[in-house]
MOPAC internal coordinates of N, CA, C and O (Angstrom, degrees):
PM7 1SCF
backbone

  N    0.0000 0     0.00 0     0.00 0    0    0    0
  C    1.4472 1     0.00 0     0.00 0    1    0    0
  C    1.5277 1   108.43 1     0.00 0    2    1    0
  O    1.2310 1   121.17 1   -36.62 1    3    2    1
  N    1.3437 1   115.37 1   143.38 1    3    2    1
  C    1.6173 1   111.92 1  -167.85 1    5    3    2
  C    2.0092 1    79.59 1  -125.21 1    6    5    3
  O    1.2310 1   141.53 1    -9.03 1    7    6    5
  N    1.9313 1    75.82 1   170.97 1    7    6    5
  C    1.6122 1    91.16 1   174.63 1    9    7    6
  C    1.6508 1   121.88 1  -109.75 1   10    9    7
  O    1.2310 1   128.35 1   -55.07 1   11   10    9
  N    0.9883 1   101.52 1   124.93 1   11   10    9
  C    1.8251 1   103.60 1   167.99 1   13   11   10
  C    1.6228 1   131.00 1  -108.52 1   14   13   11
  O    1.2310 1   119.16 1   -36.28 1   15   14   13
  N    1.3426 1   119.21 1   143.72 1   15   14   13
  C    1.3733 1   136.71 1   158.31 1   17   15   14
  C    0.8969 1   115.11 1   -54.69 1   18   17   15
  O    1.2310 1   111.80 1   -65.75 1   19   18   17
  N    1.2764 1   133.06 1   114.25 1   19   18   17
  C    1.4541 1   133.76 1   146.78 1   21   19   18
  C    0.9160 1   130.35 1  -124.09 1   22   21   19
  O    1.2310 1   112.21 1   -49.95 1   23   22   21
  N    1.3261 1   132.30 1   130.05 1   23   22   21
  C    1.5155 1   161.55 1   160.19 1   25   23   22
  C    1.3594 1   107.17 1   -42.60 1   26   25   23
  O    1.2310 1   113.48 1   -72.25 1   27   26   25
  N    1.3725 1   129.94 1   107.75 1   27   26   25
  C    1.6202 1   111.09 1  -174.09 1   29   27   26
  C    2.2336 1    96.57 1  -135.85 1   30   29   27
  O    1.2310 1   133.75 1    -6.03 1   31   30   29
  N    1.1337 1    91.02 1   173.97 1   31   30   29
  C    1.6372 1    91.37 1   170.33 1   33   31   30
  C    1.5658 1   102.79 1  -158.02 1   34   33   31
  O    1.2310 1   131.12 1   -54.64 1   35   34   33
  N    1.4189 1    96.15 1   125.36 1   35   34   33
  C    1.2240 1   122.27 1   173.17 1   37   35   34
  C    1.8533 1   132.43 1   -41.01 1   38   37   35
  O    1.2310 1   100.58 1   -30.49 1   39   38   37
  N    1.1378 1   152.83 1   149.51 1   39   38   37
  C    1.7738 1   124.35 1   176.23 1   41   39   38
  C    1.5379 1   101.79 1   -69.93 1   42   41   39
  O    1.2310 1   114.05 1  -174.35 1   43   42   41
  N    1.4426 1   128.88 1     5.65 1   43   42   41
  C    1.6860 1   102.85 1   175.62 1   45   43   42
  C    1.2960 1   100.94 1  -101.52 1   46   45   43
  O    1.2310 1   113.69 1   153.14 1   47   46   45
  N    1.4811 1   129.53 1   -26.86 1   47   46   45
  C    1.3565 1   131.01 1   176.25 1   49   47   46
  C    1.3051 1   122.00 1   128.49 1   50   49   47
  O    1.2310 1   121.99 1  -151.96 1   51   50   49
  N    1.9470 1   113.79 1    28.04 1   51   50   49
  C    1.0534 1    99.42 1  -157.13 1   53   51   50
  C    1.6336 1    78.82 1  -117.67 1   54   53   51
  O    1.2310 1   126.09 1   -27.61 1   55   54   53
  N    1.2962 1   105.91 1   152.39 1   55   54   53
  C    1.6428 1   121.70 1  -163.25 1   57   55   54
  C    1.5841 1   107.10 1  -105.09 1   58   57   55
  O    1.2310 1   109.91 1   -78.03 1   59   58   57
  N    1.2572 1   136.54 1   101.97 1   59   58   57
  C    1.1084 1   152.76 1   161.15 1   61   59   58
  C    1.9529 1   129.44 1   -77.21 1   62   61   59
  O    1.2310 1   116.41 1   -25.67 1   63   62   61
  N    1.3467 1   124.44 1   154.33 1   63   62   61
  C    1.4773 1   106.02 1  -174.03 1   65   63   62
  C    2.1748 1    78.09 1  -128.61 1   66   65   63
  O    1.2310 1   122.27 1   -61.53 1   67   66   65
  N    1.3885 1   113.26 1   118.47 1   67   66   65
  C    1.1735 1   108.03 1   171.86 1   69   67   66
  C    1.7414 1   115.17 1  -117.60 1   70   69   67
  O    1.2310 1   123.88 1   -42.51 1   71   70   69
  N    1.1816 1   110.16 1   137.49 1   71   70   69
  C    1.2846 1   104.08 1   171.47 1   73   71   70
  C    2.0259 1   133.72 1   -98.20 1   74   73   71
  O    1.2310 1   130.15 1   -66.73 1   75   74   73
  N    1.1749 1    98.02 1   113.27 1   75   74   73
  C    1.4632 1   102.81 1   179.40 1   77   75   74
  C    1.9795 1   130.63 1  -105.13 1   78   77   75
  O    1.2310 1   129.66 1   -32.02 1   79   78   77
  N    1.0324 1    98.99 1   147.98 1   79   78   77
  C    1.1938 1   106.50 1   165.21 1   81   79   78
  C    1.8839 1   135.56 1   -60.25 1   82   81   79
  O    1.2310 1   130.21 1   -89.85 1   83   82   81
  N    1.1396 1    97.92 1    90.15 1   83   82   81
  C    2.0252 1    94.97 1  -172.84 1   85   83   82
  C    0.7657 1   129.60 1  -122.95 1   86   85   83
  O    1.2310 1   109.84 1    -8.22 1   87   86   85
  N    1.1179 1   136.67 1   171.78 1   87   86   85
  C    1.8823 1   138.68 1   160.81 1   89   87   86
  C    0.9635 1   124.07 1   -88.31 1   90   89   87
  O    1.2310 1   124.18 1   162.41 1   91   90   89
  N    2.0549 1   109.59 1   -17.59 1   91   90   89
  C    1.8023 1   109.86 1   175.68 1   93   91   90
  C    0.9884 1    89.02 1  -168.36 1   94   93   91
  O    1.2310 1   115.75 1     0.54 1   95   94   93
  N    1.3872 1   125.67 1  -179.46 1   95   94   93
  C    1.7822 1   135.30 1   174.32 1   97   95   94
  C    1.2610 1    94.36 1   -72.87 1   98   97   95
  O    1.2310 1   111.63 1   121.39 1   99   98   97
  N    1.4434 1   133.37 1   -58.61 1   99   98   97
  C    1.5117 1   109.01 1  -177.87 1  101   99   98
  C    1.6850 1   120.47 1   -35.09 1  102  101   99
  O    1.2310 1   127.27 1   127.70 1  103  102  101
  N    1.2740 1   103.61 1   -52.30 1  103  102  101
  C    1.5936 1    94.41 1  -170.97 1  105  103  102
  C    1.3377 1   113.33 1   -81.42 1  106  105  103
  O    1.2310 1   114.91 1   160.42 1  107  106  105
  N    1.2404 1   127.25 1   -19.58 1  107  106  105
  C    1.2256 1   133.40 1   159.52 1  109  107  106
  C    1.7147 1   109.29 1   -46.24 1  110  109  107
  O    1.2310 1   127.72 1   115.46 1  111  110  109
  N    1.3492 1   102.75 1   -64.54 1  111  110  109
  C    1.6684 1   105.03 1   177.58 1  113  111  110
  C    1.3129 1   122.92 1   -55.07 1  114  113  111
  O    1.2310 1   118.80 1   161.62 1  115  114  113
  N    1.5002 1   119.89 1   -18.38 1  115  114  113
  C    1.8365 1   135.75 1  -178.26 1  117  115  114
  C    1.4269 1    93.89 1   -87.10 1  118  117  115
  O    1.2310 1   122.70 1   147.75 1  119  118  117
  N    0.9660 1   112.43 1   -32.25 1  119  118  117
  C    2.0511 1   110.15 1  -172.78 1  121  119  118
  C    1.7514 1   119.25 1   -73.72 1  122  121  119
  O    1.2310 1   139.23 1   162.03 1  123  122  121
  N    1.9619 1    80.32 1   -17.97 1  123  122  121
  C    1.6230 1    89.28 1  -165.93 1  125  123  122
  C    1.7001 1   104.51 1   -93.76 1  126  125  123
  O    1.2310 1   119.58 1   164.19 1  127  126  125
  N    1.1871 1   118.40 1   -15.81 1  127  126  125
  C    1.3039 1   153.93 1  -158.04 1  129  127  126
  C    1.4293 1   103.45 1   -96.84 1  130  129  127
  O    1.2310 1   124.69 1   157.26 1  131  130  129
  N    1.7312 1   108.61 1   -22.74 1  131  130  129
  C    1.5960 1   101.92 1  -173.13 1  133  131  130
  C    1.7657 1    98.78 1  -106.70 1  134  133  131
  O    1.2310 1   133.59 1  -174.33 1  135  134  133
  N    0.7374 1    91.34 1     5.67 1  135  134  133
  C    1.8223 1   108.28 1  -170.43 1  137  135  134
  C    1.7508 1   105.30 1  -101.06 1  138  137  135
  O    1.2310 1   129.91 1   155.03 1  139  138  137
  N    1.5663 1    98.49 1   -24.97 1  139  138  137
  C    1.7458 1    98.73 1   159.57 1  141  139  138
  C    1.6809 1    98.90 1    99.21 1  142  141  139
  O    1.2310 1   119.10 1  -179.62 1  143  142  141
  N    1.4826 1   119.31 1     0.38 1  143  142  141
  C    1.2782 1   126.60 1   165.48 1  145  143  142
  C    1.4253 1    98.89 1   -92.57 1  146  145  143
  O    1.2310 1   136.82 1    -5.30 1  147  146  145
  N    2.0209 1    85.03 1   174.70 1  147  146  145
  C    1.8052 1    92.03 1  -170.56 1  149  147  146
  C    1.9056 1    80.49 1  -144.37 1  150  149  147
  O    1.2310 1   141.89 1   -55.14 1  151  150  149
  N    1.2755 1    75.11 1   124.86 1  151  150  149
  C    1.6066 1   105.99 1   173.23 1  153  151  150
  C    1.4061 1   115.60 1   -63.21 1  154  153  151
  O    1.2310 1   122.20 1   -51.68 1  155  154  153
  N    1.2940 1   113.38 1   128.32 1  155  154  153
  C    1.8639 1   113.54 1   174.37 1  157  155  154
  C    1.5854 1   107.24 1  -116.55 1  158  157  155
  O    1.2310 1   120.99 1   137.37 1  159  158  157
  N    1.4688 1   115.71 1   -42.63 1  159  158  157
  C    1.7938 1    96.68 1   177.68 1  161  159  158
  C    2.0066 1    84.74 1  -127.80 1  162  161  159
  O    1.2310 1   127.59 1     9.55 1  163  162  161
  N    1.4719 1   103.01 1  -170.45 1  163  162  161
  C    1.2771 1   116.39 1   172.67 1  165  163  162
  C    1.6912 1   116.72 1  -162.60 1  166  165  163
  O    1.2310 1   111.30 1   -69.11 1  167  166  165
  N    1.3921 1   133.98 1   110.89 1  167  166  165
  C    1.2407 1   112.46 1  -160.24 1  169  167  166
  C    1.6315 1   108.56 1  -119.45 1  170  169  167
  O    1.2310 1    94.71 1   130.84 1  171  170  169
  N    0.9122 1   161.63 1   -49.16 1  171  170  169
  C    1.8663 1   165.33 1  -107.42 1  173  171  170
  C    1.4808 1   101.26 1    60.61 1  174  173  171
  O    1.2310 1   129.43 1   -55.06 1  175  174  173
  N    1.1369 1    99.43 1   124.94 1  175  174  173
  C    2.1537 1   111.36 1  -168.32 1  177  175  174
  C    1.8676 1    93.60 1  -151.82 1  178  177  175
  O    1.2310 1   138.40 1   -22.89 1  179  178  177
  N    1.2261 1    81.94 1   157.11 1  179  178  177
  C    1.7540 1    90.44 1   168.62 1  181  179  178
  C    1.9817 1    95.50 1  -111.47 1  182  181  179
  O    1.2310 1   126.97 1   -25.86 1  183  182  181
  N    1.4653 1   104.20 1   154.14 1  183  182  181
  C    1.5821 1    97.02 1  -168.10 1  185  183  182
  C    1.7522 1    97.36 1   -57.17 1  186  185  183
  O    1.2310 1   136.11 1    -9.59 1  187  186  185
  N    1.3236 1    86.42 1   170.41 1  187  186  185
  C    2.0272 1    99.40 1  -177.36 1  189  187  186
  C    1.8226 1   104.08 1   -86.94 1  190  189  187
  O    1.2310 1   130.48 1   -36.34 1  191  190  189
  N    1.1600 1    97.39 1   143.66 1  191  190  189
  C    1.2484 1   115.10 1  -165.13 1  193  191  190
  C    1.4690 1   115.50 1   -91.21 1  194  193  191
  O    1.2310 1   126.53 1   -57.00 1  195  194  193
  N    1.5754 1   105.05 1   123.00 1  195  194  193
  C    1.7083 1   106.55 1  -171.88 1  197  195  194
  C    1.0284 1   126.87 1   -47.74 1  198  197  195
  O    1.2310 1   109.94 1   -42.89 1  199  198  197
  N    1.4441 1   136.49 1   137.11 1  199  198  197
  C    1.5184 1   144.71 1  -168.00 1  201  199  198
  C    1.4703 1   104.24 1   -78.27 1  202  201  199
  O    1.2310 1   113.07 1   -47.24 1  203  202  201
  N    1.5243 1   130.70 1   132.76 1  203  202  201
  C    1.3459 1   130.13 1   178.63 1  205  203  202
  C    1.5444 1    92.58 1  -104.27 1  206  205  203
  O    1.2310 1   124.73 1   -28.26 1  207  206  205
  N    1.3701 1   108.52 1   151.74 1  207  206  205
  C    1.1102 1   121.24 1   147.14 1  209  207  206
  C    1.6135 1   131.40 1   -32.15 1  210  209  207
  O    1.2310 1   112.95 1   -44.69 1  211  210  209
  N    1.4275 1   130.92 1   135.31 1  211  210  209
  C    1.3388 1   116.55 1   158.06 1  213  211  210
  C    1.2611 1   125.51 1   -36.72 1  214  213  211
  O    1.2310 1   108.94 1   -25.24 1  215  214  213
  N    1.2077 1   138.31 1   154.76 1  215  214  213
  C    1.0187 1   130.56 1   146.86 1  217  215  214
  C    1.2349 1   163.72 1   -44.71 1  218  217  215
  O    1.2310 1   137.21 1   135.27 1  219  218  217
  N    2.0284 1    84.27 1   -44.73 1  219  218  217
  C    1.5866 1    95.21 1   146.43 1  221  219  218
  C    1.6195 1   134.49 1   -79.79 1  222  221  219
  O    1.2310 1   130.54 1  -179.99 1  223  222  221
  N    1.3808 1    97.27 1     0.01 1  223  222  221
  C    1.5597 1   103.00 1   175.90 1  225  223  222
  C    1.4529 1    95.08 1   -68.33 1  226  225  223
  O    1.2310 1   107.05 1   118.08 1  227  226  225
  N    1.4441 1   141.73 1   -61.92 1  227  226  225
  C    0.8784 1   148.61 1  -167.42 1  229  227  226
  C    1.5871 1   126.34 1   -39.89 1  230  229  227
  O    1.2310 1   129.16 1   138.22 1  231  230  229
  N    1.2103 1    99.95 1   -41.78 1  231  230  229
  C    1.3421 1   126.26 1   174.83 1  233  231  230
  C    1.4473 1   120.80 1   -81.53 1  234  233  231
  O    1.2310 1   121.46 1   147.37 1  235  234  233
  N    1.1133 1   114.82 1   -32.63 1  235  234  233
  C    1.7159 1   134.16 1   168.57 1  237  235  234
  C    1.6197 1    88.33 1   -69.72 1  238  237  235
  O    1.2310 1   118.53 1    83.86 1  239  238  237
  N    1.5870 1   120.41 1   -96.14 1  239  238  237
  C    1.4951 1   108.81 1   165.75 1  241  239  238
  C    1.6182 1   132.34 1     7.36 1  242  241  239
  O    1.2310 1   115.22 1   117.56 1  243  242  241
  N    1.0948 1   126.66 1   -62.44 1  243  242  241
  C    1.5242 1   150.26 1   165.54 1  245  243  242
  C    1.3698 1    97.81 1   -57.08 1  246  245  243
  O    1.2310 1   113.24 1    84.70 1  247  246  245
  N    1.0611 1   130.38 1   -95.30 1  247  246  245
  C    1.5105 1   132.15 1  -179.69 1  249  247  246
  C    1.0720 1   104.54 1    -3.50 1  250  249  247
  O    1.2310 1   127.26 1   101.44 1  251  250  249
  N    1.8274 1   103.63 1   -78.56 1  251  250  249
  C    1.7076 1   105.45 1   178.36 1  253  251  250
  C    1.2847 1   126.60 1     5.91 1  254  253  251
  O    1.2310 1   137.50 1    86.28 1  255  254  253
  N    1.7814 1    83.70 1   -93.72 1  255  254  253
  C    1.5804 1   109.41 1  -165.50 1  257  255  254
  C    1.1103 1   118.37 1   -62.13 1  258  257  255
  O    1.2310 1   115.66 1   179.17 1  259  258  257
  N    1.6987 1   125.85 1    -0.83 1  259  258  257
  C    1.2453 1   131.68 1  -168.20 1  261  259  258
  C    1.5290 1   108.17 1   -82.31 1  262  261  259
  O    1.2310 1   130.66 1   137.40 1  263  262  261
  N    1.7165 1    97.04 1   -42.60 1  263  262  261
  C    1.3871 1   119.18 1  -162.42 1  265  263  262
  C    1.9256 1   100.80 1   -72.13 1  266  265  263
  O    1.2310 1   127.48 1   128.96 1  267  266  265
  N    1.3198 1   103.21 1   -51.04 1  267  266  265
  C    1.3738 1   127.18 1   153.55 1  269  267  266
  C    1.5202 1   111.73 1   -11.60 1  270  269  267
  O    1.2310 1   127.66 1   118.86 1  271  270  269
  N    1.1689 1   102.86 1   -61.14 1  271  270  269
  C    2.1404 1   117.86 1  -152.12 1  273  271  270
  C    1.6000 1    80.37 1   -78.46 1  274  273  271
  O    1.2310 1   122.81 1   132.10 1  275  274  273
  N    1.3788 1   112.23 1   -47.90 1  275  274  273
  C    1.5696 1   100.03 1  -164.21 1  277  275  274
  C    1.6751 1   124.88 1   -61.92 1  278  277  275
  O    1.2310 1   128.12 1   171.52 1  279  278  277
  N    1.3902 1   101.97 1    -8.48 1  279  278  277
  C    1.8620 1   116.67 1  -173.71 1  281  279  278
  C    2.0261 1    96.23 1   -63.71 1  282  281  279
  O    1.2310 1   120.10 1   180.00 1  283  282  281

């Protein structure tokens, strides 16, 4: 089973890109269809990859708790 992208839109109109597990765009598009969305494109994707923090968020973060420990 491979993974696909899909482009889907909701009945209020709000446009989402979800990733599912399939055997083809057809069934990919039936999966999306059982979920009560309606599919507009569908491509072969690997899932989307979690967003990290900046870097300097990270470091600002740290600071914090540093300043924090010392109270």
């Amino acid at each position: 089973m491979s993974g696909f992208l899909v482009k889907a839109v909701s009945s209020d109109g709000v446009q989402s890109e979800v990733y599912i597990e399939a055997s083809s765009t057809t069934d990919a598009a039936s999966k999306i269809r059982a979920r009560g969305l309606t599919p507009l494109s569908a491509r072969p994707g690997n899932p989307p990859r979690k967003k990290r923090p900046p870097r300097g968020a990270a470091v600002a973060a740290s600071r914090i708790v540093r300043e924090l420990g010392a109270l």
